[in-house]
C-alpha positions in Angstrom: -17.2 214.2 42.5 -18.6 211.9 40.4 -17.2 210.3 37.0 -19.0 211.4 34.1 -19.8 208.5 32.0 -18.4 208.1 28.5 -21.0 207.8 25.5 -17.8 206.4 23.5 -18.0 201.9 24.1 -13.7 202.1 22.9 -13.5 204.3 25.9 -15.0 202.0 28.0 -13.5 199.1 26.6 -10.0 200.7 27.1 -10.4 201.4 30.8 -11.5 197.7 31.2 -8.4 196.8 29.5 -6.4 199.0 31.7 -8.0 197.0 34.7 -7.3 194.2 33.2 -3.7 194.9 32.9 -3.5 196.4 36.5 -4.3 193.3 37.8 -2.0 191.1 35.7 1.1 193.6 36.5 0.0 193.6 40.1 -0.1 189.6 39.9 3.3 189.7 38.0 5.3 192.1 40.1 3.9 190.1 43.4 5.1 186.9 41.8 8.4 188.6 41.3 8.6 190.1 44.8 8.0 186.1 46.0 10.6 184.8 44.0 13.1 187.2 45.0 11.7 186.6 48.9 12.4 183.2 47.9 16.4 183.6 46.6 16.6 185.7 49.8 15.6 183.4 51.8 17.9 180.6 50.7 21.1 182.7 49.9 20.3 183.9 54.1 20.2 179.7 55.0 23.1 179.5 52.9 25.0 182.1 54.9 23.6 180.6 58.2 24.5 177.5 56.9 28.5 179.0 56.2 28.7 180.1 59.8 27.6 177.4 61.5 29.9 175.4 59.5 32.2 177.9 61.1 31.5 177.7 63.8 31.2 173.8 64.0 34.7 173.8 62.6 35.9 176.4 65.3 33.6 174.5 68.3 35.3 171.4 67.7 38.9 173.0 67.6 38.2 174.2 71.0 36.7 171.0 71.9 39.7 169.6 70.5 42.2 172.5 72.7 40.2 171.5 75.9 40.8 167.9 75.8 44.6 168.3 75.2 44.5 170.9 78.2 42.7 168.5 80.3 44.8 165.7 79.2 47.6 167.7 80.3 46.0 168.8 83.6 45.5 165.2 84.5 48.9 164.0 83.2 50.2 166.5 85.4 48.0 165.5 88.5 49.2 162.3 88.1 52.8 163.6 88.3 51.7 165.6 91.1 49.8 162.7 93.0 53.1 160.6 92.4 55.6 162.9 93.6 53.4 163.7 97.0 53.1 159.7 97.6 56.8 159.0 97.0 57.5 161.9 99.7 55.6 160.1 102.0 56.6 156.8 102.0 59.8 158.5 102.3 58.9 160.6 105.6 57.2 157.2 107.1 60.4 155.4 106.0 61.7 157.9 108.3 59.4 158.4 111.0 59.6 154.0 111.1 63.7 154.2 111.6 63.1 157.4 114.1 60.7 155.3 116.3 63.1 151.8 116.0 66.1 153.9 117.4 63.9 155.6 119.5 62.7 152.3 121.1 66.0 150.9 121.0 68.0 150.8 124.6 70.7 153.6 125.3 73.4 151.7 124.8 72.5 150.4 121.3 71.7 153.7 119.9 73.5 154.5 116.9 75.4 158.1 117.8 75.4 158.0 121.7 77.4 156.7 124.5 81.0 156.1 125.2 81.1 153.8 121.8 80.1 157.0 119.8 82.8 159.0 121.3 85.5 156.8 120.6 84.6 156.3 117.1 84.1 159.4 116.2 87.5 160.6 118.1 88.7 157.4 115.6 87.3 158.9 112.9 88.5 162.3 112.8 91.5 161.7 114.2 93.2 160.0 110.9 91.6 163.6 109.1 93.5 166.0 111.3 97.0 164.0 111.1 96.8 164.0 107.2 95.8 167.5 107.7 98.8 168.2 109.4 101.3 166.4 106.9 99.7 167.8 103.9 100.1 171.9 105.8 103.3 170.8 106.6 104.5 169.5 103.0 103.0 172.3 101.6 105.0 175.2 103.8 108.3 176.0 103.8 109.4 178.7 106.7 112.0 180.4 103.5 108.8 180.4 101.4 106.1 181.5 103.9 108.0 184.1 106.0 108.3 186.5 103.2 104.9 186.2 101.8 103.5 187.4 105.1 106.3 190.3 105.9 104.6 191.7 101.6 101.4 191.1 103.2 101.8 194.0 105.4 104.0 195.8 104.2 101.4 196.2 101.2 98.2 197.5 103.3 97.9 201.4 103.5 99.1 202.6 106.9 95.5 204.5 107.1 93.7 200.7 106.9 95.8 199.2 109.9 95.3 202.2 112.1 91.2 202.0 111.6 91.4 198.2 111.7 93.6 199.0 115.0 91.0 200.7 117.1 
């Protein structure tokens, strides 16, 4: 359809007014959607900002966890790498005094031969004589006799006829 025209000029000087007015509101209200686009903007960057600080402060306490960890793990790889050298300059210790008493004659052998026997028949020989005085010192036949007669006279006859047979 089409507008009839007004014969009335404040008619027509009112809708250009209202035109007018559309287009400063429009302008206004598209100022005010950019400044609130703006305060968006910058209160999201500062929340961006407040987790990567965040995250910053909790990437360097794991930084900071995974160097004591790997200080550890070293410290302890030292420990380890000590301990496994030690044992084997003690095993070639003793592999070197194997093969000297291996390579040395018979006779000189540490352990073997008539010399071995005697000593060690010297050696346990004084053991078994103190033996012998201390058993003795320490039993009387009045003492010990009794002792063993309770012994058996204690066990149930039904435990000496199973350990019997």
């Amino acid at each position: 359809m089409t507008r009839r025209k007004s014969k009335n000029p404040n008619l027509k000087l009112a809708t250009r007014e209202l035109g007018d007015a559309t287009e400063h509101i429009r302008l206004a209200v598209g100022q005010k959607v950019d400044e609130i686009g703006a305060l968006v903007t910058a209160e999201l960057d500062k929340a961006r900002q407040a987790v990567s600080t965040k995250q910053g402060k909790a990437r360097r306490k794991v930084d900071a966890m995974l160097k004591k960890a790997e200080k550890r793990l070293a410290k302890a790889g030292n420990k380890a790498s000590q301990a496994l050298h030690k044992a084997v300059r003690k095993a070639q210790n003793t592999l070197d005094t194997a093969k000297k008493a291996a390579q040395a004659p018979v006779a000189k052998r540490p352990g073997t031969g008539k010399d071995a026997k005697d000593s060690a028949v010297a050696k346990k020989a004084p053991a078994r004589k103190i033996a012998a005085k201390t058993a003795s010192v320490r039993r009387t036949p009045a003492k010990s006799a009794p002792v063993k007669t309770a012994a058996k006279t204690a066990a149930p006859a039904g435990v000496n006829s199973v350990s019997g047979s």
